[in-house]
VMD Tcl script that builds the backbone (N, CA, C; Angstrom):
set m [mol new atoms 510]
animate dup $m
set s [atomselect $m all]
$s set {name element resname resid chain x y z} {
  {N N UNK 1 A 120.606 119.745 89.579}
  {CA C UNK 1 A 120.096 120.821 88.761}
  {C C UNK 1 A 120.963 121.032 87.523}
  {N N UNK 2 A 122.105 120.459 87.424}
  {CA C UNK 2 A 123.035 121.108 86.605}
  {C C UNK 2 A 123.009 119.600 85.357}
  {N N UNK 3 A 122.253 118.434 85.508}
  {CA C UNK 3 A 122.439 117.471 84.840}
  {C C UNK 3 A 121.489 117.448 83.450}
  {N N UNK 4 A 122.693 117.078 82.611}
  {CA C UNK 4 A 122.433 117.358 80.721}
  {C C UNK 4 A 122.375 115.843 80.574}
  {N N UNK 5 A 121.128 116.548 79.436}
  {CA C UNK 5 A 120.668 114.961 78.695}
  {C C UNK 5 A 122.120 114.314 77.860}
  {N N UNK 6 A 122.791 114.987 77.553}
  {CA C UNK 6 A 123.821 113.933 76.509}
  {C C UNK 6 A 124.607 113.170 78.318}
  {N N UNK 7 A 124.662 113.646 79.012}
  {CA C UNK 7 A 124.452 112.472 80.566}
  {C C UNK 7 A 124.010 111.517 81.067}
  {N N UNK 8 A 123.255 111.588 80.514}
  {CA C UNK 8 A 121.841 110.709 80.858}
  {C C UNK 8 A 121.512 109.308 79.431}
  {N N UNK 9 A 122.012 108.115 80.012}
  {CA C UNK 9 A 121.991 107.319 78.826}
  {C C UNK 9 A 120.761 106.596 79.292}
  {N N UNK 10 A 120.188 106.582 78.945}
  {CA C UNK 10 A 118.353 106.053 79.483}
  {C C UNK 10 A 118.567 104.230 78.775}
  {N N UNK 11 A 119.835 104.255 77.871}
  {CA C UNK 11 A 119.354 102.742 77.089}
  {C C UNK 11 A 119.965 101.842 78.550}
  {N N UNK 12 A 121.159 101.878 78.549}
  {CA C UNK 12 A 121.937 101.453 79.695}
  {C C UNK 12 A 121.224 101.886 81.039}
  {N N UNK 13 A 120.523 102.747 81.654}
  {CA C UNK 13 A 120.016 103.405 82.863}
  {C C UNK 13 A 121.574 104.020 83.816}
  {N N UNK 14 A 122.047 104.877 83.452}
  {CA C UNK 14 A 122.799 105.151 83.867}
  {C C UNK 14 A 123.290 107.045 83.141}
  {N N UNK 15 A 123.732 107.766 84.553}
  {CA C UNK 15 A 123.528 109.065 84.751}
  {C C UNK 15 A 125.112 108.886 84.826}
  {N N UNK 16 A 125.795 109.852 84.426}
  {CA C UNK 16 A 127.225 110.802 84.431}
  {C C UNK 16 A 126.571 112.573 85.371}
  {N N UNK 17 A 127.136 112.188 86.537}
  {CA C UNK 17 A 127.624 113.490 86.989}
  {C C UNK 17 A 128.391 114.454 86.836}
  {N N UNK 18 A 128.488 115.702 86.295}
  {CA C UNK 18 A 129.721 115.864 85.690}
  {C C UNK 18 A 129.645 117.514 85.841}
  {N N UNK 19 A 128.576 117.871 86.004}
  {CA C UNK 19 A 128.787 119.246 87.021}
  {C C UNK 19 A 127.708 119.642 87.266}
  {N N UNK 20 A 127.510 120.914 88.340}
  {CA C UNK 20 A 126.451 121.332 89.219}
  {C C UNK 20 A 125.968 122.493 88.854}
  {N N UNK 21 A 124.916 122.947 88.991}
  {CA C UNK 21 A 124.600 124.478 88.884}
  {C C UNK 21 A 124.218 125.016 90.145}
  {N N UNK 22 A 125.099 126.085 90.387}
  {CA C UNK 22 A 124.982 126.107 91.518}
  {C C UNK 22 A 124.620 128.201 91.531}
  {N N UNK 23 A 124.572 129.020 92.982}
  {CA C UNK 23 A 123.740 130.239 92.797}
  {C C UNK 23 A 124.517 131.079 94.158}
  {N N UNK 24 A 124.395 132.078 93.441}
  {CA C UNK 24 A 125.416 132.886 94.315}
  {C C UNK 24 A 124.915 134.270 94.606}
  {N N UNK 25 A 123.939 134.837 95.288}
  {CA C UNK 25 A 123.675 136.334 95.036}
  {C C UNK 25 A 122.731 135.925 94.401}
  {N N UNK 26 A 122.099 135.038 94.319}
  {CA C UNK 26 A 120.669 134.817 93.161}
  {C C UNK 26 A 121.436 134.475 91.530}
  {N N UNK 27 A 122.518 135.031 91.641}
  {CA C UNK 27 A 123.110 134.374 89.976}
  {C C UNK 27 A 123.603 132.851 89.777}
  {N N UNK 28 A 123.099 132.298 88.905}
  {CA C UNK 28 A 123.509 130.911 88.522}
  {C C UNK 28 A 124.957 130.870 87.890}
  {N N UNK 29 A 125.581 129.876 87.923}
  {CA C UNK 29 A 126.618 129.489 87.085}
  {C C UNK 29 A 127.048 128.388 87.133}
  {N N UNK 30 A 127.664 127.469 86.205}
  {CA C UNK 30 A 127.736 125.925 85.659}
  {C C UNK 30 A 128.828 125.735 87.032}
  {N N UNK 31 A 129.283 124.817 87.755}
  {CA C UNK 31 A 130.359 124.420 88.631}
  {C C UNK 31 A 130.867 122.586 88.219}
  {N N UNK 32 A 132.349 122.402 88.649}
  {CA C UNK 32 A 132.378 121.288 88.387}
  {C C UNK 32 A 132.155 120.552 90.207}
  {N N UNK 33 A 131.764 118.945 90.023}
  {CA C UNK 33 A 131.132 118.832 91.371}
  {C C UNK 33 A 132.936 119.227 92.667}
  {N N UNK 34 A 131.917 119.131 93.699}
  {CA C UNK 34 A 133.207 119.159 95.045}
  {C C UNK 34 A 134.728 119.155 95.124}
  {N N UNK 35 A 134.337 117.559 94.580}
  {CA C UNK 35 A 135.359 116.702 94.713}
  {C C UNK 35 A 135.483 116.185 93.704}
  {N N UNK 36 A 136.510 115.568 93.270}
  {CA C UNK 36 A 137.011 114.060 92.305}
  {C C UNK 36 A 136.096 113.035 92.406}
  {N N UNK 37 A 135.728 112.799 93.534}
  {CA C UNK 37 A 134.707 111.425 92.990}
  {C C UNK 37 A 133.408 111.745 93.100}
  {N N UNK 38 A 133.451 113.261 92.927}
  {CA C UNK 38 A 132.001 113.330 92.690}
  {C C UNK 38 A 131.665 113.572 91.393}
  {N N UNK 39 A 132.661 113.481 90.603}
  {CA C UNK 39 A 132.201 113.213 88.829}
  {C C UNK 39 A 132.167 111.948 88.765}
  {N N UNK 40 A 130.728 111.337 88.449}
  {CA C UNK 40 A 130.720 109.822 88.753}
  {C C UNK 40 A 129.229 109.218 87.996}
  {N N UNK 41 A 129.001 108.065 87.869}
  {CA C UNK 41 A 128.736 107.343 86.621}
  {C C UNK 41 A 127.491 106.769 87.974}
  {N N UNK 42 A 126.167 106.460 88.078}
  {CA C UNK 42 A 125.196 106.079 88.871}
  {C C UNK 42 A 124.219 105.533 88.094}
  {N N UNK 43 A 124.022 104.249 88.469}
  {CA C UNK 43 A 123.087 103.450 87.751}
  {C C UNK 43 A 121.476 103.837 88.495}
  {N N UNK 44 A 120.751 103.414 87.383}
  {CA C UNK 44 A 119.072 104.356 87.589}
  {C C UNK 44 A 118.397 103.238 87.078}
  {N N UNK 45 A 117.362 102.951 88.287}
  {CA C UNK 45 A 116.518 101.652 88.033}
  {C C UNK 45 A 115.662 102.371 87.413}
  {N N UNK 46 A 114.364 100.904 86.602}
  {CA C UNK 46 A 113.803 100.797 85.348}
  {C C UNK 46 A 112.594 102.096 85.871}
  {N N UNK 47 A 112.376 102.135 86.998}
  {CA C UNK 47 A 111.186 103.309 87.304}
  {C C UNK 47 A 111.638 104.629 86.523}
  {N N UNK 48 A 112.782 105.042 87.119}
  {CA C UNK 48 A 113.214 106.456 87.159}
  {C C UNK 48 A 113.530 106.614 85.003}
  {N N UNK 49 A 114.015 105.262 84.912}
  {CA C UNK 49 A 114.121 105.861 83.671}
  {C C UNK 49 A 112.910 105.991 83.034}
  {N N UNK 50 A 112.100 104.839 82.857}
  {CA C UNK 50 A 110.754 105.425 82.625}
  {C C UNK 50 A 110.320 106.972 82.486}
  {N N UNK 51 A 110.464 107.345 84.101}
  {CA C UNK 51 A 110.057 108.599 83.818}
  {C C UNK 51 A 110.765 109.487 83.258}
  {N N UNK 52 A 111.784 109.619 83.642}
  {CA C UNK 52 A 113.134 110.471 82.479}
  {C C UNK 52 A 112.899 110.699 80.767}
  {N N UNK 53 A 112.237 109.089 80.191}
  {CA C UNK 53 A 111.276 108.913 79.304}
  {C C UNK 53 A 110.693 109.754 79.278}
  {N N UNK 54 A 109.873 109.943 80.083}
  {CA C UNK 54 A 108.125 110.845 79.794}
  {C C UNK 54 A 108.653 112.137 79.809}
  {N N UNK 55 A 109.726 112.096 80.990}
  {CA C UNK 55 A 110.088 113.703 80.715}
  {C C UNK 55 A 110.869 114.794 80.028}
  {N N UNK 56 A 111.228 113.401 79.000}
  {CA C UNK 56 A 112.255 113.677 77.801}
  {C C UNK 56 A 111.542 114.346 76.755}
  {N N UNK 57 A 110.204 113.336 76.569}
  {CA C UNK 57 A 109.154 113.474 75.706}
  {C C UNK 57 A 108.379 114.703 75.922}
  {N N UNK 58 A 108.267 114.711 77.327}
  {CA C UNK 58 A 107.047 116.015 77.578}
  {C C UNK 58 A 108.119 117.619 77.338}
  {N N UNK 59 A 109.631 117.644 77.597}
  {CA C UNK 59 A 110.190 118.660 77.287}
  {C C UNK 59 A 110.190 118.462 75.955}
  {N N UNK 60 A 110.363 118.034 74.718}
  {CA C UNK 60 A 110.752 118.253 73.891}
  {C C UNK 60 A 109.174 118.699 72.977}
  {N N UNK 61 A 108.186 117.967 73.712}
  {CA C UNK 61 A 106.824 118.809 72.812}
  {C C UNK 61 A 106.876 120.017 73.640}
  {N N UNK 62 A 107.398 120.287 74.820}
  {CA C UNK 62 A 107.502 122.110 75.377}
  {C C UNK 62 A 108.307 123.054 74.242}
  {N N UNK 63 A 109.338 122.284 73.525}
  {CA C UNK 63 A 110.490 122.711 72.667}
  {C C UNK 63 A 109.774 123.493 71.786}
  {N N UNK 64 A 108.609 122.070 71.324}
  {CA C UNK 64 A 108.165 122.613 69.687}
  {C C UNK 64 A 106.922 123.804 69.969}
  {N N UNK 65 A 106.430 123.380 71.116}
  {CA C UNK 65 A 104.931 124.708 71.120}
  {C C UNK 65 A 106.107 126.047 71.422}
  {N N UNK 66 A 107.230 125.752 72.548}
  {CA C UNK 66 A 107.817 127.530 72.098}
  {C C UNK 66 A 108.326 128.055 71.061}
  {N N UNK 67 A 109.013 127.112 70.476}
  {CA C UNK 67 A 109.570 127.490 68.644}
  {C C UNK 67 A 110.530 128.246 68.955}
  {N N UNK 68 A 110.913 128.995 68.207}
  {CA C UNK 68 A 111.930 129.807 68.877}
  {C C UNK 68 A 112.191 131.022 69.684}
  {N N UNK 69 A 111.191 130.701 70.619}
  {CA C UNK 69 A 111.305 131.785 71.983}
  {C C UNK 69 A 112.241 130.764 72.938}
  {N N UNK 70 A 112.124 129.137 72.227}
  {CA C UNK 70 A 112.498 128.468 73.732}
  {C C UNK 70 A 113.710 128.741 73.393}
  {N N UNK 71 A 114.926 128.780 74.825}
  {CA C UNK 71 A 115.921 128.961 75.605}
  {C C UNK 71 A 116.756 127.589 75.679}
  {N N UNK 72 A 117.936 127.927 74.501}
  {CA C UNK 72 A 119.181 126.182 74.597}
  {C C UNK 72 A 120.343 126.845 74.813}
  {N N UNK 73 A 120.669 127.955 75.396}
  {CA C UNK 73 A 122.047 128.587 74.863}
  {C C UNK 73 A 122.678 129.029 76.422}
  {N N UNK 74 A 123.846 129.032 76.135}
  {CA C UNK 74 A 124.553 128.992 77.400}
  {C C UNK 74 A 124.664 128.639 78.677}
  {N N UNK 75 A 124.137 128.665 80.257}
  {CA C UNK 75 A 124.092 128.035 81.302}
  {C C UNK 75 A 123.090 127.201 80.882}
  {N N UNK 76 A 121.789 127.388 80.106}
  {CA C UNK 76 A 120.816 126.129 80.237}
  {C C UNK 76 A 120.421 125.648 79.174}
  {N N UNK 77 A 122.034 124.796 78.351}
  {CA C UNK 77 A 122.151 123.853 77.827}
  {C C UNK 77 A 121.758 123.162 77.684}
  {N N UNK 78 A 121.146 122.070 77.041}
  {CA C UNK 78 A 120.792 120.669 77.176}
  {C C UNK 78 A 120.085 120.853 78.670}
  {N N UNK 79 A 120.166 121.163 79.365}
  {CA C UNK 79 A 119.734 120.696 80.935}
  {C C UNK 79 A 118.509 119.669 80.879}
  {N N UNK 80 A 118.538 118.894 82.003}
  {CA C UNK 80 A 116.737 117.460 81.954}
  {C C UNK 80 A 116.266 118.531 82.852}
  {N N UNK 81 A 116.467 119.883 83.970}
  {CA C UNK 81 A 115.545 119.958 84.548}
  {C C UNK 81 A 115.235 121.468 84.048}
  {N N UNK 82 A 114.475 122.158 83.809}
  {CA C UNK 82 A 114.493 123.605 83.047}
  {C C UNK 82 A 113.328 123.952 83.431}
  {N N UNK 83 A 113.065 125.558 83.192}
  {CA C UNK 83 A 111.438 125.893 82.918}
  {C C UNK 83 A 111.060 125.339 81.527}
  {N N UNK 84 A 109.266 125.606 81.374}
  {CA C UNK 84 A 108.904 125.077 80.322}
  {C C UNK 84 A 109.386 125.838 78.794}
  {N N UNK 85 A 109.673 127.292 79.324}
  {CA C UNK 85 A 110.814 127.894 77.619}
  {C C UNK 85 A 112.057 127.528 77.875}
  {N N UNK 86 A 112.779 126.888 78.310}
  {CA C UNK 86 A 114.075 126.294 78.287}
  {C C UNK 86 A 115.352 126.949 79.300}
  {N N UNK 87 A 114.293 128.037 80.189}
  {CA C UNK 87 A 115.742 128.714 80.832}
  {C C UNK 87 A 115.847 127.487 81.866}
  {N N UNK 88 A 117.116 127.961 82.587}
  {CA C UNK 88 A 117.647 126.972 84.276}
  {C C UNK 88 A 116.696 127.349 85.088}
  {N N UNK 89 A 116.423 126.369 85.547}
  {CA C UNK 89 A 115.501 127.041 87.067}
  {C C UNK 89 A 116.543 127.091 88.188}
  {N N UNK 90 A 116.153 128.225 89.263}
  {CA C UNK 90 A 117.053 128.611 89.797}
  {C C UNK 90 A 117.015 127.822 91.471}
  {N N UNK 91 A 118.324 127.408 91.547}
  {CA C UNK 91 A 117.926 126.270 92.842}
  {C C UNK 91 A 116.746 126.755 93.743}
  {N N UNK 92 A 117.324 127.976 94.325}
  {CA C UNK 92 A 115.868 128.194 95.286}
  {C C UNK 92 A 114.561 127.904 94.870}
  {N N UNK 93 A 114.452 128.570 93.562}
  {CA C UNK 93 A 112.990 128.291 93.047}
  {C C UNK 93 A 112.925 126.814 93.201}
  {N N UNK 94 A 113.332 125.818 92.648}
  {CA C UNK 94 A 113.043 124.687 92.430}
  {C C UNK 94 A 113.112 123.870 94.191}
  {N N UNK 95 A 113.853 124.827 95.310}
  {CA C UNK 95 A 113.504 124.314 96.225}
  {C C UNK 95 A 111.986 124.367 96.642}
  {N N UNK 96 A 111.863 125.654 96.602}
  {CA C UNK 96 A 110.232 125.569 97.038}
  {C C UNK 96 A 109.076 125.290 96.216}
  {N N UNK 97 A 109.579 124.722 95.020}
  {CA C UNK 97 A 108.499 123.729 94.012}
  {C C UNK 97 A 108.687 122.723 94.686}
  {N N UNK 98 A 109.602 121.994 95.258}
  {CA C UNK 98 A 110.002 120.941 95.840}
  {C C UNK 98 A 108.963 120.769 97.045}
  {N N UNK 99 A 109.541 121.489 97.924}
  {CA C UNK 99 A 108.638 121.885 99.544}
  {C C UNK 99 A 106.893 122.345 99.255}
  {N N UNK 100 A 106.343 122.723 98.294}
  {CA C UNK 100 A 105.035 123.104 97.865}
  {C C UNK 100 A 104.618 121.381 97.644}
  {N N UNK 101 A 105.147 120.990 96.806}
  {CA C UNK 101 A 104.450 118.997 96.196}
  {C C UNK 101 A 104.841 118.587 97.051}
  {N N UNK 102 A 105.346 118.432 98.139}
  {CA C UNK 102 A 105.578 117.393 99.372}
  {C C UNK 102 A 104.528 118.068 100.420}
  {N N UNK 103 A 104.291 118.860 100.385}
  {CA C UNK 103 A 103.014 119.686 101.428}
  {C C UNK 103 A 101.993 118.760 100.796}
  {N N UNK 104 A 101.981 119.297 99.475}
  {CA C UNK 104 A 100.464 118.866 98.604}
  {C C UNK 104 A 99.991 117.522 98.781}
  {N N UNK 105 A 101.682 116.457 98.966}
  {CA C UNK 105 A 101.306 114.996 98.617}
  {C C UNK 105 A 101.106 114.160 100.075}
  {N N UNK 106 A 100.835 115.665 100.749}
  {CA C UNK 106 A 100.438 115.037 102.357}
  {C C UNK 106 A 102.196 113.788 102.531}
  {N N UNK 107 A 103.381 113.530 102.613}
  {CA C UNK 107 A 103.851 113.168 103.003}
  {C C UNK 107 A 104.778 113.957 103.981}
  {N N UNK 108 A 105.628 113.454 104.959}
  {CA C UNK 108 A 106.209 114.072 105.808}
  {C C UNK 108 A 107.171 114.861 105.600}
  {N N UNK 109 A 107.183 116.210 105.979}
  {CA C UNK 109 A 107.661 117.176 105.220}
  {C C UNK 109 A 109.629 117.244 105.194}
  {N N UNK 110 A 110.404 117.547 103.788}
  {CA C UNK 110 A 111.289 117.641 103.818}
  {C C UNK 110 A 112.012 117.975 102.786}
  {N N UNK 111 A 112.761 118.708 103.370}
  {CA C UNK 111 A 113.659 119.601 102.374}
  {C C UNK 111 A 114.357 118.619 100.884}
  {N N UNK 112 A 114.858 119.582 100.038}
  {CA C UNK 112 A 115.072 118.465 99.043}
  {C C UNK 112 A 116.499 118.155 99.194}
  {N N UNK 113 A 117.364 119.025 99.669}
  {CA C UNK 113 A 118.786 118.517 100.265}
  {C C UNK 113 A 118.648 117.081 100.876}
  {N N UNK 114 A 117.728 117.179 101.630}
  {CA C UNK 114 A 117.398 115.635 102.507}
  {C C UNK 114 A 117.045 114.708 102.064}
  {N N UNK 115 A 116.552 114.996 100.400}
  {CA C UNK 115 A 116.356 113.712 99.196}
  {C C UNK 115 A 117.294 112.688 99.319}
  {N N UNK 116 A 118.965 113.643 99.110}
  {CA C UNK 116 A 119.950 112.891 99.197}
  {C C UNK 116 A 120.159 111.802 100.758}
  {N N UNK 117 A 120.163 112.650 101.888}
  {CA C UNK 117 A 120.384 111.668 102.917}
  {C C UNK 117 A 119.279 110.614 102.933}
  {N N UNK 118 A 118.219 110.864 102.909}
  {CA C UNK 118 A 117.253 109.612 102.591}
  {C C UNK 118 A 117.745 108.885 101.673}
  {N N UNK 119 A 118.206 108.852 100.755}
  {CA C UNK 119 A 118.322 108.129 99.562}
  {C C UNK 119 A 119.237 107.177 99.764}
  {N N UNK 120 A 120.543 107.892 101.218}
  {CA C UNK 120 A 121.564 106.985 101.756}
  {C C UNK 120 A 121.572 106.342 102.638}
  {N N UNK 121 A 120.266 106.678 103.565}
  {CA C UNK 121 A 119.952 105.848 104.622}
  {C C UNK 121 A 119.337 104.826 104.060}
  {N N UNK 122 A 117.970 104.919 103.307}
  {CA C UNK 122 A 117.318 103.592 103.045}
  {C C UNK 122 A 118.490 102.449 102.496}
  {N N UNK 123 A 119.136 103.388 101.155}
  {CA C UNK 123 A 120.440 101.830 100.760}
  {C C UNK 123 A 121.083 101.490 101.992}
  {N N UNK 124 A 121.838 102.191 103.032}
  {CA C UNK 124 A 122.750 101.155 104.151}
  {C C UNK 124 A 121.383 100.128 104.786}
  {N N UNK 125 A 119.876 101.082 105.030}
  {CA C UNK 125 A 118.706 100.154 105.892}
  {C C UNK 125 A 118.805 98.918 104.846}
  {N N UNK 126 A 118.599 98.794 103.405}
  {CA C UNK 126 A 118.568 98.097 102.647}
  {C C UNK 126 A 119.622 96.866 102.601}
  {N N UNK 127 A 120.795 97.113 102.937}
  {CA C UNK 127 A 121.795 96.291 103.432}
  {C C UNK 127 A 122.810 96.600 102.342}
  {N N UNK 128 A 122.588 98.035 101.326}
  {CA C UNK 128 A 123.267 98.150 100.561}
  {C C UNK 128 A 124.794 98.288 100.745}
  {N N UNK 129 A 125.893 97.841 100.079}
  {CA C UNK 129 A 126.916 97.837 100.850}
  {C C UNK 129 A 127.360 99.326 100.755}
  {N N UNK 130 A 128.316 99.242 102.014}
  {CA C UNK 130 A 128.505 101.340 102.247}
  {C C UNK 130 A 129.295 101.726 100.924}
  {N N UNK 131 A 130.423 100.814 100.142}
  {CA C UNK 131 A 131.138 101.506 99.408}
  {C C UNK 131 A 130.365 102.032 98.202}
  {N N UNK 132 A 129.151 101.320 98.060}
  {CA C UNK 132 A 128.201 101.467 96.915}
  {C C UNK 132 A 127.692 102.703 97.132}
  {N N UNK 133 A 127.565 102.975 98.547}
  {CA C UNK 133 A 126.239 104.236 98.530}
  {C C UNK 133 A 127.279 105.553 98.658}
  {N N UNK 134 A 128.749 105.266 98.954}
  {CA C UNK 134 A 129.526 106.294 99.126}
  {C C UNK 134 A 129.444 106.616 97.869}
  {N N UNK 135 A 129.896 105.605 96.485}
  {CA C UNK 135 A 129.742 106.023 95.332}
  {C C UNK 135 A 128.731 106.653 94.444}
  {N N UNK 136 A 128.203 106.279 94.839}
  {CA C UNK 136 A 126.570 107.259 94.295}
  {C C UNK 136 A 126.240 108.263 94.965}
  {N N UNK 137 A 127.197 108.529 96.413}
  {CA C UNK 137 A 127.021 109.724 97.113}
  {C C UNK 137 A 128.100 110.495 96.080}
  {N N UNK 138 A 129.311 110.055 95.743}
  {CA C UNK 138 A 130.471 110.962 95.380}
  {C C UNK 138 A 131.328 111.582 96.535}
  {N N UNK 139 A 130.874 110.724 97.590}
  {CA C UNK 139 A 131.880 110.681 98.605}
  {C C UNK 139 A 133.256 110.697 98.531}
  {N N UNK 140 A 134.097 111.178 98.967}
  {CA C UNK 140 A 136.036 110.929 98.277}
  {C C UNK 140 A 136.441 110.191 98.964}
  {N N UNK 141 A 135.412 109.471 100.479}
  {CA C UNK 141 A 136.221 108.311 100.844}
  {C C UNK 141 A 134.551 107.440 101.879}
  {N N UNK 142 A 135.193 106.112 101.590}
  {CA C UNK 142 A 134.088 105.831 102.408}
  {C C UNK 142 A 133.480 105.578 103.840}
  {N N UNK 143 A 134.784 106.340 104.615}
  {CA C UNK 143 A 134.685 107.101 105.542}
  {C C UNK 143 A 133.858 108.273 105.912}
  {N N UNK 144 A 133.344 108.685 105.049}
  {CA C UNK 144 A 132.542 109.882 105.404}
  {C C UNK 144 A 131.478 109.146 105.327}
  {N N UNK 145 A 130.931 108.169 104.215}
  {CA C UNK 145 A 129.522 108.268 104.265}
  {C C UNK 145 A 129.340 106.877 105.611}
  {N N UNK 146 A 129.905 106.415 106.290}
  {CA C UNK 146 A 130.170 105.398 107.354}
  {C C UNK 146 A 129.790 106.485 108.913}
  {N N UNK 147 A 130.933 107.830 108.686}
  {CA C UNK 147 A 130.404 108.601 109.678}
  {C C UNK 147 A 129.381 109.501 109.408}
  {N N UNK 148 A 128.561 109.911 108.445}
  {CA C UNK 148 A 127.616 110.487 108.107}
  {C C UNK 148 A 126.722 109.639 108.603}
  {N N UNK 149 A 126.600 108.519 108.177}
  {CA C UNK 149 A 125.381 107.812 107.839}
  {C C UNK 149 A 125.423 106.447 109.237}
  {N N UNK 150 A 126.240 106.439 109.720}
  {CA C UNK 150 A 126.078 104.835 110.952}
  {C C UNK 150 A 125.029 105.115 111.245}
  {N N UNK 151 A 124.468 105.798 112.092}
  {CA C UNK 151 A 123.346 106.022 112.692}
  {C C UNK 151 A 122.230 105.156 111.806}
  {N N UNK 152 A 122.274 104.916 110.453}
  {CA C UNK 152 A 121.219 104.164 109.641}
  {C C UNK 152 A 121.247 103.018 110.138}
  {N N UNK 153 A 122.405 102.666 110.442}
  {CA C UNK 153 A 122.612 101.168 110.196}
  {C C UNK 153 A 122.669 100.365 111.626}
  {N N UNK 154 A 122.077 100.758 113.146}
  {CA C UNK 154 A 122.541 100.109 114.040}
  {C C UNK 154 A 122.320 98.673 114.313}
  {N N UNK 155 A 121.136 98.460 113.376}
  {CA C UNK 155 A 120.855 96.930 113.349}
  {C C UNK 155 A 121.528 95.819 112.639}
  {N N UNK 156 A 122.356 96.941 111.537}
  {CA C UNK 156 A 123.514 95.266 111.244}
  {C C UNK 156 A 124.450 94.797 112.501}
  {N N UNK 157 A 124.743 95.858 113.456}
  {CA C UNK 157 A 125.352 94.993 115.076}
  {C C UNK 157 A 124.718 93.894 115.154}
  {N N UNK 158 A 123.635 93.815 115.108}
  {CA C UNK 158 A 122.792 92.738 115.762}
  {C C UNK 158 A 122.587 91.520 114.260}
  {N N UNK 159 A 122.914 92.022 113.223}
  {CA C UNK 159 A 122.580 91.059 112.797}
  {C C UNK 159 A 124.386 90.558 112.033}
  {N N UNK 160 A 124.915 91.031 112.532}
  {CA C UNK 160 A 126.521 90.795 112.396}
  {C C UNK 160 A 126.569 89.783 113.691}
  {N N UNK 161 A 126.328 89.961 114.731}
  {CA C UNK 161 A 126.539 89.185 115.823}
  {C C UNK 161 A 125.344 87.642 115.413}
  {N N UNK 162 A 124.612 87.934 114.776}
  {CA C UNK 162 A 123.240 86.815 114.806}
  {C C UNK 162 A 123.772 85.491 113.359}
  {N N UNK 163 A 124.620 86.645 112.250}
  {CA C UNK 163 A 125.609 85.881 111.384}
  {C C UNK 163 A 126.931 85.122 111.225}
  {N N UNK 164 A 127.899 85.566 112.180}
  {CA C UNK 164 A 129.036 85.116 113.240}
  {C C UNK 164 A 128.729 83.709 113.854}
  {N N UNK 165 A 127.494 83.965 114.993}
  {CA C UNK 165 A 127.050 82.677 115.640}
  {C C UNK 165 A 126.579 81.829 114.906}
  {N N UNK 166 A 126.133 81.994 113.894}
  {CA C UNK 166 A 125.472 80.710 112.729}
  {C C UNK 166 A 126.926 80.331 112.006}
  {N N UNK 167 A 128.062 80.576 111.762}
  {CA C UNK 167 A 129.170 80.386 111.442}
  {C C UNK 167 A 129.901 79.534 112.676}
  {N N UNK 168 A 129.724 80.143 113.293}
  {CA C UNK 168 A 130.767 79.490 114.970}
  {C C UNK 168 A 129.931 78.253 115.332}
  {N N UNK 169 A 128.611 78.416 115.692}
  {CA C UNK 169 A 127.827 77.449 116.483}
  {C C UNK 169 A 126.591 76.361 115.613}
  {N N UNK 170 A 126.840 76.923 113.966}
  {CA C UNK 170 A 126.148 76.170 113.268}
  {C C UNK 170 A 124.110 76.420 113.020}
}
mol reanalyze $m
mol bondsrecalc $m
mol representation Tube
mol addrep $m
């Protein structure tokens, strides 16, 4: 919620994390992330930028129909995710915009916190390597996302043991 377009390099596909907006009592305010390695640099395949595209384009004709009612000044800066006059949307709200289009799109229902763990299970299912997905988690070690996340992965046992024997026995 807290991620600004001068972040966001769409030529390269690649996002700078670099702080959160986060809500306290219903009040917003800018935060820097967790941890240390959760200010971190995440590469963004050709889909997502695409759309980042469209949605660069579609905020900035929101810009010109508000004129100057729209909202650039203080917590909702630059922000890529905003209402259509430019304020922050406020996490909750944007949770249950979230939970409303996943009802709508008939898929199996889930919170948007759980965006993230999905996002880390499919890369380990994927065979992505763990230090990669710790890094795009902003994990501070890759120990956590190993004990967070094994449970994704019980089938590289089997295919660790099935890669070994083609080494040993040819």
């Amino acid at each position: 919620m807290g991620l600004r377009w001068r972040d966001v390099d769409l030529e390269t596909g690649r996002l700078a994390i670099t702080q959160t907006l986060i809500a306290v009592a219903w009040k917003m305010s800018v935060s820097a992330p967790k941890t240390k390695k959760g200010k971190r640099s995440v590469a963004l395949d050709p889909v997502t930028v695409t759309v980042l595209r469209a949605h660069r384009k579609s905020q900035l004709e929101e810009r010109l129909a508000w004129g100057a009612a729209w909202e650039d000044d203080g917590l909702n800066k630059d922000l890529v995710f905003r209402r259509e006059n430019g304020t922050a949307i406020h996490p909750d709200s944007f949770c249950d915009w979230f939970e409303r289009h996943i009802r709508a799109a008939g898929v199996p229902r889930i919170n948007f916190h759980s965006v993230r763990h999905t996002h880390a299970t499919l890369a380990l299912q994927a065979g992505v390597h763990p230090k990669v997905v710790s890094e795009r988690l902003g994990h501070s070690t890759i120990a956590i996302t190993l004990d967070t996340y094994s449970h994704a992965i019980p089938a590289m046992q089997e295919e660790a043991a099935e890669k070994i024997a083609r080494l040993v026995f040819g």
